[in-house]
N, C-alpha and C positions, 0 to 999 in steps of 0.2 A: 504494500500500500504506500502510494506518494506522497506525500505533505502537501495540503492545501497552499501552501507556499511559493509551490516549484510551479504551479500553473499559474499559467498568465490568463489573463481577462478574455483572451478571445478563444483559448480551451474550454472556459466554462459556460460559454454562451452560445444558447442555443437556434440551431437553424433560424428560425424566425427572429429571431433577437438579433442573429448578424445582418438578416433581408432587410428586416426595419430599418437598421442601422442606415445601413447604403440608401436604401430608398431614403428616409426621413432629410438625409443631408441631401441628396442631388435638389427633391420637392423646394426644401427650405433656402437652399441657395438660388432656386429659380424665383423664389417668393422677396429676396431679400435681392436681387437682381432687380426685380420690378419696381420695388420700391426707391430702391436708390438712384437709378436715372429717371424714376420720375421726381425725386426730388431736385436730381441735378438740371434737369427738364425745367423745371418749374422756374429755377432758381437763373435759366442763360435765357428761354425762350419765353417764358410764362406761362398761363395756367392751359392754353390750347393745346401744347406743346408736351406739356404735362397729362394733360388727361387723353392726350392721343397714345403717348408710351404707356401709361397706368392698362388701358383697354387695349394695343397691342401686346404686351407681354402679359397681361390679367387671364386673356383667353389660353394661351396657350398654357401656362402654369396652371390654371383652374384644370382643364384637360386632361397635363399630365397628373394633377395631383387624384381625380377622380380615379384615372388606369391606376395610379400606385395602389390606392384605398383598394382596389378590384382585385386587383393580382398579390395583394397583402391578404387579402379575406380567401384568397383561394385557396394558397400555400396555407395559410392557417387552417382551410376547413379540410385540404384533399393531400396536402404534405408535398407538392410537385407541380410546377407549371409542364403544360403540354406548351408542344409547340403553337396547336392549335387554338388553344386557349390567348397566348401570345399574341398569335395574328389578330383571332378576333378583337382583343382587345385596343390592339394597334391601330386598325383598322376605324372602331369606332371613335378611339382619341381626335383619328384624321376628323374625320366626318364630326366631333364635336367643336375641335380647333377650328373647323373649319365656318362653321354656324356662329361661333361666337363671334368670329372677325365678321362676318357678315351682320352682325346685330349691333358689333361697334361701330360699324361705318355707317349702319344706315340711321344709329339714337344718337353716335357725336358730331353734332354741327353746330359749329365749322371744325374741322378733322384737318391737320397736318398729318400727310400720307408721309412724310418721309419721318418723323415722330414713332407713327404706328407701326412703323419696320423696322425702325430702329428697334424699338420693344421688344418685335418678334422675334429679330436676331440675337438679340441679347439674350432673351431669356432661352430660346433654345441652346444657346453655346454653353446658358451657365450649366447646364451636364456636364458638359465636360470638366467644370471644376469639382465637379464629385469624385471623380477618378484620384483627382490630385488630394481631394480629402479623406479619402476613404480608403487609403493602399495599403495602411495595415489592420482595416477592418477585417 
């Protein structure tokens, strides 16, 4: 028998306690992405500029934060993502990313289009700082 000692934090935790992990940060740095160029938004361009980056990076983060919540409730309920499962998942993310940006453009007026791209890009890149947060997850 080993001494509680000699294991480190990511031996004791379990499947779903490392998924969360990883998911919780990529969600929350997408979230904390939106909010910070829309302040820096607010703060070069003003509130147009502002609430055009808030509802393009909103949609997309809202999106993926739903597929997280999904494919977090599955692994908890079935212990295993299919591929299938995946796709569809994926698939509907599209198809909601895609409804939202269509509801921000048609409720904010007047809309900076280069604002509301800027958002999008952003917020989708910030994944990729989850990798850089998450590597001894």
């Amino acid at each position: 028998m080993q001494p509680l000692t000699t294991a480190t934090p990511d031996q004791n935790a379990t499947p779903l306690r490392k998924w969360w992990a990883t998911v919780g940060i990529a969600i929350a740095l997408q979230w904390l992405t939106v909010l910070i160029l829309t302040a820096m938004a607010w703060g070069m361009s003003g509130a147009t500029a502002a609430i055009s980056v808030f509802g393009g990076g909103a949609a997309v983060a809202l999106a993926n934060t739903l597929l997280a919540l999904w494919l977090t409730l599955r692994v908890a309920r079935v212990g295993v993502l299919s591929p299938a499962a995946m796709l569809i998942g994926e698939m509907v993310k599209l198809g909601l990313t895609l409804a939202l940006l269509v509801l921000v453009a048609v409720k904010l007026a007047p809309l900076s289009w280069i604002a509301l791209i800027v958002g999008v890009i952003a917020t989708l890149k910030a994944q990729w700082l989850a990798l850089w947060f998450t590597r001894k997850v």
